[in-house]
C-alpha positions in Angstrom: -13.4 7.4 22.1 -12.6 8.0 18.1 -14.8 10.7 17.0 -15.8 9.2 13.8 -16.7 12.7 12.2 -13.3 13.5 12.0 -12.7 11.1 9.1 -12.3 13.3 6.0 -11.7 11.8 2.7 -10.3 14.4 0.3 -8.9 14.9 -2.8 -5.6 16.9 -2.4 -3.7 17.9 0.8 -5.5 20.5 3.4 -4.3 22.5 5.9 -4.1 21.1 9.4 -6.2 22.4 11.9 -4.8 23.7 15.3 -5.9 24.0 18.5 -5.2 24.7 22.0 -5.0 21.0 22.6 -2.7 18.9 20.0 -4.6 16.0 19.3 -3.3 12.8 18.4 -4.0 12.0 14.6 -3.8 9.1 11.9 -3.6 10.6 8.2 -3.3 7.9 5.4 -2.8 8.6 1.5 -3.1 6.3 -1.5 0.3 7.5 -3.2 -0.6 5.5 -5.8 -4.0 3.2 -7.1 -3.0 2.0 -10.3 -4.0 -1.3 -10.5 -1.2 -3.7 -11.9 1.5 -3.1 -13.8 -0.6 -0.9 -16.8 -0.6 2.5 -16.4 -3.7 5.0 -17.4 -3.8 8.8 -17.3 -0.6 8.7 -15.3 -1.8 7.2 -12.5 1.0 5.7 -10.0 1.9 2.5 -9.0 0.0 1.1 -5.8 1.5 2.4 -2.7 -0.4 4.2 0.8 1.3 6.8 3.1 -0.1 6.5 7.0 1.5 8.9 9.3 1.1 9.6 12.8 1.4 12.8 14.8 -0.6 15.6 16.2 -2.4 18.2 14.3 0.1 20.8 15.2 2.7 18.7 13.3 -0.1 17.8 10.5 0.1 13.9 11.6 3.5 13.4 10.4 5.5 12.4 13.1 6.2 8.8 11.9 6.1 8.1 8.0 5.3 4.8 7.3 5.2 3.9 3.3 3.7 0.7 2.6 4.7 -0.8 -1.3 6.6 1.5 -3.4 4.5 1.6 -6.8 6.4 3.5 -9.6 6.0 7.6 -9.2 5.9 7.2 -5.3 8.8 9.7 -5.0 7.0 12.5 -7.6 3.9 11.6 -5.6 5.5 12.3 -1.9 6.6 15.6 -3.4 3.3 16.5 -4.4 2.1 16.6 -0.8 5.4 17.7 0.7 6.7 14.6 2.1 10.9 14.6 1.1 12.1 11.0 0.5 14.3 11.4 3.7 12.1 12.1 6.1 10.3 8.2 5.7 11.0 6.7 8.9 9.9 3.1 7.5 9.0 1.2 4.6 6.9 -2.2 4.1 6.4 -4.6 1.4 3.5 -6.4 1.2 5.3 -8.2 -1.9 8.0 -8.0 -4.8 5.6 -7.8 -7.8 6.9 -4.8 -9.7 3.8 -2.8 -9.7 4.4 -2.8 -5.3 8.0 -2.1 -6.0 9.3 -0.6 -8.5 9.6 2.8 -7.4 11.8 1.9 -4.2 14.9 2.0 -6.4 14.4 5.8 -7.3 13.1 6.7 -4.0 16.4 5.3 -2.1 18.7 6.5 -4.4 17.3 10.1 -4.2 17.9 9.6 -0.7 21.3 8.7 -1.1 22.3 11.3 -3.0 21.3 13.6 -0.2 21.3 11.5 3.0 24.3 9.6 3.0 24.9 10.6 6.3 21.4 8.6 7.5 20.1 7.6 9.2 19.2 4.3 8.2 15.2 3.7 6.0 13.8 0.7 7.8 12.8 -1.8 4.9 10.2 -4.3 6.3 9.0 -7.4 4.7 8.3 -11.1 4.6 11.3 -13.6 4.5 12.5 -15.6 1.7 9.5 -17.9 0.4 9.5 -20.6 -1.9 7.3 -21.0 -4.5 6.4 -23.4 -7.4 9.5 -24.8 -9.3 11.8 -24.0 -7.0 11.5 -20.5 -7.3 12.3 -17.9 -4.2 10.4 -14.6 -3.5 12.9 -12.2 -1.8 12.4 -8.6 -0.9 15.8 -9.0 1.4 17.6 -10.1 -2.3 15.7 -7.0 -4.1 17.2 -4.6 -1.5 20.6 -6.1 -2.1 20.2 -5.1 -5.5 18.4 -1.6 -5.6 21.4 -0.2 -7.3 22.8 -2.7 -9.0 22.1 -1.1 -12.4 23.9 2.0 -11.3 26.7 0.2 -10.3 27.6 -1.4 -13.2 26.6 1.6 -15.6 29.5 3.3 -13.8 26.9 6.1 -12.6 27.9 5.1 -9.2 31.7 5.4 -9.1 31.4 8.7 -10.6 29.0 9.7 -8.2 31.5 8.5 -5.5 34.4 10.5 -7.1 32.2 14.1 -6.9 31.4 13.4 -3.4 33.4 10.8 -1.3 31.2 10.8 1.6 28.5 9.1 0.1 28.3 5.2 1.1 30.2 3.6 -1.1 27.6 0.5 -1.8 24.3 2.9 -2.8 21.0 3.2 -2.3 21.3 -0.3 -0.7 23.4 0.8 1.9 20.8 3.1 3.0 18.2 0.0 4.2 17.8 -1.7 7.2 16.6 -4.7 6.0 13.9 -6.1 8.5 12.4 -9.1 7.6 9.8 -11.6 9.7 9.1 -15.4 9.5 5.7 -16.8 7.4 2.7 -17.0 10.6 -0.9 -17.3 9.6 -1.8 -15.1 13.1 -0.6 -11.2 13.6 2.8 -10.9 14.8 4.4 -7.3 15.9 7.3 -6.3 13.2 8.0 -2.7 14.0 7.7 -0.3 16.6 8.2 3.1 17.3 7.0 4.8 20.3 3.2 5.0 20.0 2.8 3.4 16.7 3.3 -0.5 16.3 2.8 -2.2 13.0 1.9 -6.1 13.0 1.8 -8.2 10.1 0.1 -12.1 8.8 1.4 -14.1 5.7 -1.5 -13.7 3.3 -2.0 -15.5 -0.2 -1.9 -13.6 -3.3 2.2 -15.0 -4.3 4.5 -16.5 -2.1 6.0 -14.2 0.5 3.0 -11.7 0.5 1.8 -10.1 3.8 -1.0 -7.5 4.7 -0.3 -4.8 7.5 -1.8 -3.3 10.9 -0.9 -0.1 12.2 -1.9 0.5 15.7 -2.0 3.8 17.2 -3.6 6.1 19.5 -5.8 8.0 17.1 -6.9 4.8 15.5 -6.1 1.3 13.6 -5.1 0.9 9.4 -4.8 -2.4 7.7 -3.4 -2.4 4.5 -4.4 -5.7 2.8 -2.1 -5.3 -0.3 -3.8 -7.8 -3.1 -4.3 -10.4 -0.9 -7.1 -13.4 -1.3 -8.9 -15.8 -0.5 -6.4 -19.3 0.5 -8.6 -20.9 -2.4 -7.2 -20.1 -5.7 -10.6 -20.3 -7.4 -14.3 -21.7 -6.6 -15.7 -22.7 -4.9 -15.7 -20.8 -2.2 -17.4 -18.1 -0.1 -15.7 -15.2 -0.9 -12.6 -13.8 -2.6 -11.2 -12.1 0.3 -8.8 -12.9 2.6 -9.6 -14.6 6.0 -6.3 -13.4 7.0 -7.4 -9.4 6.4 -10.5 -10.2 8.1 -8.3 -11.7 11.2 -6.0 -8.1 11.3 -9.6 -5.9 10.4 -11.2 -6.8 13.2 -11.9 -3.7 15.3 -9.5 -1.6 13.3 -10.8 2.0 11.8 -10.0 1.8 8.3 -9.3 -1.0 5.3 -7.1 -0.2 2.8 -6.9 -2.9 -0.1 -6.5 -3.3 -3.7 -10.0 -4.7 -5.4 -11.0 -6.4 -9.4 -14.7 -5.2 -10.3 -16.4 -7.8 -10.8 -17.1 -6.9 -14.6 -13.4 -8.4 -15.0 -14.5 -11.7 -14.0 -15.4 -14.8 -16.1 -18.9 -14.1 -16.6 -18.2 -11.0 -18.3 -16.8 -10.0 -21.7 -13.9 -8.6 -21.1 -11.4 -11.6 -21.6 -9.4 -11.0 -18.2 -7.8 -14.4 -17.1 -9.7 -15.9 -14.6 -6.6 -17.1 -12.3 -5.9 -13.3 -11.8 -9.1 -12.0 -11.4 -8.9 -15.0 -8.8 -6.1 -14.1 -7.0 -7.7 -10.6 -6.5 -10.3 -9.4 -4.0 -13.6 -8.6 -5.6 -15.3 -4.8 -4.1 -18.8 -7.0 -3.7 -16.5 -9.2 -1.0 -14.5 -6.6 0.1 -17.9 -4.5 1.5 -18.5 -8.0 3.0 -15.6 -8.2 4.7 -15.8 -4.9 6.2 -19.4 -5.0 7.4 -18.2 -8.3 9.0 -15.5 -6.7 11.0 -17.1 -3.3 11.9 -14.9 -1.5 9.9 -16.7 2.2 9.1 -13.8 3.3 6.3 -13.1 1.1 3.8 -10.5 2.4 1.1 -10.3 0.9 -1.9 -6.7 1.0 -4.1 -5.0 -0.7 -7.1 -8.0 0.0 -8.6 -8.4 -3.0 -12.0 -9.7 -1.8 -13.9 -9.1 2.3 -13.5 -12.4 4.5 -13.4 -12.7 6.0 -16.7 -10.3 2.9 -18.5 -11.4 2.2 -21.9 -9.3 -1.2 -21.1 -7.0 -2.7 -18.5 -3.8 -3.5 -20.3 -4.9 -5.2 -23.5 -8.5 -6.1 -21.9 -11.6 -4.0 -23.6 -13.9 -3.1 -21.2 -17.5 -1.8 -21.5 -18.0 1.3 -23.4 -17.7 4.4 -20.9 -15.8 2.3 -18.3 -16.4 2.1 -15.1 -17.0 5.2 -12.8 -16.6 5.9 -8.7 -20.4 4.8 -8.3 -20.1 1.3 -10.1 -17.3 0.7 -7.3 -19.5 2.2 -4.4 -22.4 0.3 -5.7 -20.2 -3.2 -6.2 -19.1 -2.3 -2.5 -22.8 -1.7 -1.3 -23.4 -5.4 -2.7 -21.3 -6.4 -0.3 -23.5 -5.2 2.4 -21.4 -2.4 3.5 -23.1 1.1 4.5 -19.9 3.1 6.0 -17.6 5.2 4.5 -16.1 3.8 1.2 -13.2 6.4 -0.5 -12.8 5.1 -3.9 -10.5 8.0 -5.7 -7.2 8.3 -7.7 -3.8 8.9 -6.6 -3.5 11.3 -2.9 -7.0 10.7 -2.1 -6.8 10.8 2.0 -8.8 10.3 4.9 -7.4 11.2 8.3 -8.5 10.5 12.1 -8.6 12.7 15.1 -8.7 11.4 18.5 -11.1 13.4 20.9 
């Protein structure tokens, strides 16, 4: 049994507790909640830590990053966590804003891990989209350090220290991708902890996450939406999420206000307010599948925004309770962590 008590959201890192047992725990951390590719107060790009370990070794036993927003590495410092010690990493998709900062993180470790071992790089395989065009994390991680390369910062590199891997931060990746399946297949495993993914619609290629271990369950949703690309329709969310957040502990996933919608004044295009998950459907979904922790990240627009991007918003902006109350909407009476960047909530098994 999960003793739901020991689910602590707060604000910056705290000190383990110990005991005479080491209990198994869960920690995750939103290493970044900026929604989209703006960037306000120096908030980083969207990204979510989940470790797993014992509270003797603080949870961090495994290190799985899932999306790679920019400042991912400055953030991972912030809370002790050296680049090299990730034992995985997952995309839930290519946009920038999810990737961006996977370039500077691997070639930090390069520099200083050459030796490995290996980052596992998990995604979805090569999908097609409209106009013949291809979505490809496996082609992204091909090309992590292309810019170094031909900037000639590479071979010089090479020439102070020869025992680095002569192809970059690429070299570093084990690229692991899985095939498009609208049910949860596994995609990695590692002792106690197994992470199983389903093909969900936001772009092509884009997947949501479940880590399974014994001190509890994490979806990570990513942006994912509904199949519908605009109403009508029930909700905004993803039946997909709903599938992998069934019985799991805690939903993390990026969420639009609905202020940013159609109705409002804000100007925001509707197709990607569509493709988003809305915080009223989001509580939904949760209280649907008995999820008590709902986390919401890639926050559009930020709390406290006078705009997103070029998008005026209402004077003030919005503020933690307008997304608590948007969530409440949505029928959900659990625990909602709605923060900026490191917010964390962790899991202790009895």
């Amino acid at each position: 049994m999960f003793n739901r008590l020991a689910a602590v959201a707060f604000w910056a890192v705290a000190a383990s507790g110990t005991g005479a047992i080491a209990a198994p725990c869960i920690e995750v951390t939103l290493t970044g909640t900026q929604g989209g590719p703006p960037v306000f107060q120096g908030q980083a790009g969207s990204g979510t830590l989940v470790t797993y370990g014992n509270e003797e070794t603080g949870c961090r036993d495994v290190l799985l990053q899932f999306d790679t927003g920019r400042g991912t590495t400055q953030q991972l410092s912030k809370i002790g966590v050296p680049v090299g010690r990730l034992t995985a990493v997952f995309l839930t998709h290519v946009h920038s804003d999810h990737s961006e900062g996977l370039p500077d993180m691997m070639q930090l470790r390069w520099h200083f891990n050459s030796g490995g071992p290996k980052v596992d790089m998990v995604c979805h395989a090569d999908a097609e989209a409209a106009g013949n065009r291809i979505m490809s994390c496996e082609n992204f991680a091909k090309a992590l350090g292309a810019p170094l390369i031909q900037s000639g910062e590479m071979a010089q590199r090479l020439a102070e220290n020869p025992k680095r891997l002569p192809g970059g931060p690429s070299d570093l990746l084990n690229v692991m991708t899985f095939p498009a399946s609208q049910t949860p297949q596994k995609v990695w495993e590692r002792g106690e902890v197994s992470v199983s993914a389903i093909s969900s619609r936001h772009v092509a290629g884009h997947a949501s996450y479940r880590v399974d271990t014994p001190a509890g369950s994490v979806v990570i949703g990513g942006d994912a939406g509904n199949d519908s690309p605009a109403p009508p329709r029930d909700t905004s969310t993803s039946a997909q999420v709903e599938l992998l957040a069934k019985g799991a502990d805690i939903v993390v996933h990026s969420v639009i206000h609905p202020v940013m919608g159609p109705d409002g004044t804000t100007g925001f295009p509707p197709p990607i307010y569509f493709r988003q998950s809305t915080a009223t459907d989001l509580g939904s979904l949760s209280k649907r599948a008995g999820v008590p922790n709902l986390m919401l990240t890639h926050l559009i627009p930020p709390m406290g925004a006078p705009r997103q991007g070029p998008y005026p918003l209402p004077e003030g902006g919005l503020t933690q309770a307008d997304y608590e109350s948007a969530v409440r909407d949505g029928g959900f009476e659990s625990n909602i962590v709605v923060r900026t960047d490191l917010a964390k909530l962790r899991l202790v098994k009895e």
